[in-house]
Each structure stands twice: as C-alpha cells, then as structure tokens.
N, C-alpha and C positions, 0 to 999 in steps of 0.2 A: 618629601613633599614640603615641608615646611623648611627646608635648606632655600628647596626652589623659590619659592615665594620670596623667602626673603634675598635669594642673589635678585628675583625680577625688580623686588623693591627698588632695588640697591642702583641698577642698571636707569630705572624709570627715573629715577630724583639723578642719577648721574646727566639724562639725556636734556633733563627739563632742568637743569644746572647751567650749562653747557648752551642751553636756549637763549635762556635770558640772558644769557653773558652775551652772546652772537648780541641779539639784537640791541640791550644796553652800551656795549663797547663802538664809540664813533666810530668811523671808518676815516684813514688821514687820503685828505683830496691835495690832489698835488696842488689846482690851482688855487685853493682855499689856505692852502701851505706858504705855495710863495704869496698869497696877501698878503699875508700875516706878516711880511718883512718890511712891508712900509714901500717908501718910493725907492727905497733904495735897490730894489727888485725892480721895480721900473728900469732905471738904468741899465743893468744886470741882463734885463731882457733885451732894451733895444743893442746893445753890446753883442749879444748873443746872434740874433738878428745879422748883424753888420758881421761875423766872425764868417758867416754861412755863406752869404750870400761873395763876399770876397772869396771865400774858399773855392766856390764851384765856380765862380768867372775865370780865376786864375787856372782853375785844371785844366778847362774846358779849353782854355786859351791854351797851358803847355801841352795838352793835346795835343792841339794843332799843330804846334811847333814842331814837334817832335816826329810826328808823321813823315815819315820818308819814303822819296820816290829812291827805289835799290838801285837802279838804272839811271840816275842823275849824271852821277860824274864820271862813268862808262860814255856818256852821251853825251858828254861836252869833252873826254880825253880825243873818244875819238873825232870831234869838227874842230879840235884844234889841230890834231894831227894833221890832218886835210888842210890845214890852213884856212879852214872857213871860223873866221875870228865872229863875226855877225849872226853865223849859225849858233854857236857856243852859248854868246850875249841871249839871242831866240831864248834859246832852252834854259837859263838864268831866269828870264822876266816872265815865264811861265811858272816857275818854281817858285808858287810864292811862299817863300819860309826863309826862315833866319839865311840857311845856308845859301839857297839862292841871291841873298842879299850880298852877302859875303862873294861867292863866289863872284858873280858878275860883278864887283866891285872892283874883284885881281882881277879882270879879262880887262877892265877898261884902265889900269894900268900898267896893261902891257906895253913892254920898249922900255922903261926904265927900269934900274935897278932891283933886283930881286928885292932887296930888304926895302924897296920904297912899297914895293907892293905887297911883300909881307906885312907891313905894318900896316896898310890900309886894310890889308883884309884882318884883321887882328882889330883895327877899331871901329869895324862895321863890327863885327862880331859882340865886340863889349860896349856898341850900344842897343842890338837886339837882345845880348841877355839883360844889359837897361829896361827898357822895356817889359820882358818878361816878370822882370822882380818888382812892376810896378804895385805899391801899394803892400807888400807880399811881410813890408816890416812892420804893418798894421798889427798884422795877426801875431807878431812876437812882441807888438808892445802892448796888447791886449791881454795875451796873457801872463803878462808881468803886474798888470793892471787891475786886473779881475778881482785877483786875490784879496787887495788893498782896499778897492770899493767895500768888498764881503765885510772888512776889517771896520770898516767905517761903519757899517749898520750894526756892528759889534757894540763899536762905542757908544753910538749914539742911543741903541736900545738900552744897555746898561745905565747910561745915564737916564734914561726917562723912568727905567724900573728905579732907580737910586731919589730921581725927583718925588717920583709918584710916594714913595714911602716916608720922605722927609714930609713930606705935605699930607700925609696920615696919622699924624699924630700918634695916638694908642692903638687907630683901629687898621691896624697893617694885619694883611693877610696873604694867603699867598696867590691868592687870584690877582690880586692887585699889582703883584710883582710879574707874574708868570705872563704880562703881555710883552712888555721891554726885555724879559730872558727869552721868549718866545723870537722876535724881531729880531735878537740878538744874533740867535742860534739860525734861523734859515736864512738870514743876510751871509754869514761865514759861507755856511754847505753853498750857496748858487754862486757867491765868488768863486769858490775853489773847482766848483764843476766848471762855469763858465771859462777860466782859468784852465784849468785841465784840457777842454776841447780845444782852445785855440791854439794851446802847444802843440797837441797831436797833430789837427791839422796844419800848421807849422812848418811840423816834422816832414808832411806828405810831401805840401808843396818846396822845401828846399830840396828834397829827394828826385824828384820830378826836375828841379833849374840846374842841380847838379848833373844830371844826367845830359841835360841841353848842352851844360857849358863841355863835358866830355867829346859828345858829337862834335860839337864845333869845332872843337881842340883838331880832333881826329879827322875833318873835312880837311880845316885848314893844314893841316902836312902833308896833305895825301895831292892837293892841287897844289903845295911848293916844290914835291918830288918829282908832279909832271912836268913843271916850267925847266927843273934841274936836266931832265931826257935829254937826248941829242937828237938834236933837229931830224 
C-alpha cells in the first residue's frame, strides 16, 4: 500500500512536471521564425515566390509541348505519298507543337536539296526548344543565388550581434547577442532551402526540355528517311 502511494506520487509530480513544461516551453512559429531574419527573408521569400511560379508556367508549357498526336507523321507520310503536298502542309498547321513547326517547315522546302531542308528543319527545331528554355536559366541562377543571399543575413546579423555588444559596455548578456545570432542562423536555413528548391525544380524542368529535344531529334530523322523513299 504504501509502495502504491508512493509509485502514485511519483507518477502525479511526473504528469504535473511534464505540464508545466508543455505549457512554459514556446512553440517555434515558422512565420514568427523567418521574421526574425530581417529583410533579408523578404528577398528570400519574393525569390521563392518567382522560383514557383516559373516552375509551373514552364511545366505546363513543356506539357504542351510534349503532347503528341501518335498518328501525325502516319498522316502526313501518307499525303505525301499521294503527292497531296497541301494536304501534308493542312495537317502541319493543325499540329500546333514544336514538331508540327518543324515538320511543315521541311514540306515547304521541298525541291531543294535534302541537306537545305534538313538544316531548316534542324533550325526550326532549335528555336522551339529556344523558346521552350525560356527564362528556365532563372531557376539555376537562383539557385546558385539563394545560398549567398542566406550568407549575407549571416554576416550582416553577426555584425549587428558584434555591434550591439561593443556598444554594451559591461552590461552584455546573452539576450542582447541571441537577436543578430538568431537573424544569423534563419537568413543561412531559408537561403539553402530556398536554394535547394530551385535546383530540384531545375532538375524537373531540364529533364522534361531534354526529353523535347529527344523527340525532336527523333521526328526529324524519321521525316529525312521518308524524303530518302523512292518515289
């Protein structure tokens, strides 16, 4: 009985321990987090902001791109076959995509030299993946960029913890420091996150233009084998 009592004790000042620490112990608020880093989280954010909104224009865009009619160049081998060169061109300026661009570019120079029209469809080509990569080397100098800004709110808190203490004479404490190491420390973390995200998505979207410039590759040989056919 008196075991019990005293494990209840023991248990009761454990629970009511355990309480007031819940309630005493702050809770860390993200946005009250990056306040604390100054303007330099300003930046950090509209950066952040501007990483996202590029990211999803450009997907949404190689989407598009990428989307293929399977029946395209089935559809235009066989109206040239037929010698319907206008029906071909038709079914080009339908296809609105890279390759459509491409392709009806080689029908309208047809009659000259292969390699003239190879090379025109080769520089339709690489100025739709132009296009495609527009804006796309944002996101890889952002996240080369991010890091450094972080680095900058490093410095700059350091030095205002290092001012703040020169200008305290005797009565330095650590409150007085812990705002400029505080500034310090969440300017680094939103650089390297911020920095972080934009490489990934980066990463996505080169994954995505390499895959464009593949097709393309692969269109354009497939419409110089048919020109090669025999009438």
């Amino acid at each position: 009985m008196i075991l019990s009592n005293i494990f209840l004790q023991t248990v009761t000042a454990s629970v009511q321990s355990a309480t007031e620490s819940a309630v005493t112990t702050e809770k860390i608020n993200i946005f009250e987090l990056a306040k604390g880093g100054g303007w330099i989280m300003i930046i950090l954010a509209l950066l952040s902001v501007f990483v996202v909104y590029l990211f999803v224009e450009r997907y949404l865009a190689l989407n598009r791109a990428l989307k293929q009619d399977t029946s395209f160049m089935e559809r235009v081998k066989e109206r040239i076959q037929k010698s319907d060169l206008q029906g071909a061109k038709n079914i080009c300026e339908a296809n609105d995509s890279p390759i459509g661009m491409m392709i009806g570019k080689g029908l309208s120079r047809l009659g000259r030299p292969l390699n003239d029209i190879n090379q025109a469809v080769e520089n339709v080509g690489k100025m739709e993946v132009a296009k495609l990569e527009s804006g796309v080397s944002m996101l890889a100098t952002i996240s080369n960029l991010a890091p450094s800004i972080g680095f900058l709110g490093t410095v700059t808190g350091m030095i205002r913890a290092f001012f703040d203490m020169a200008h305290a004479g005797n009565n330095i404490d650590i409150q007085m420091l812990s705002g400029g190491i505080y500034e310090a420390m969440v300017t680094t973390v939103g650089g390297l996150i911020v920095g972080l995200i934009a490489s990934f998505l980066y990463s996505i979207i080169v994954g995505k233009i390499n895959k464009m410039v593949f097709i393309l590759e692969s269109r354009t040989m497939e419409f110089m084998d048919l020109l090669h056919e025999p009438a």
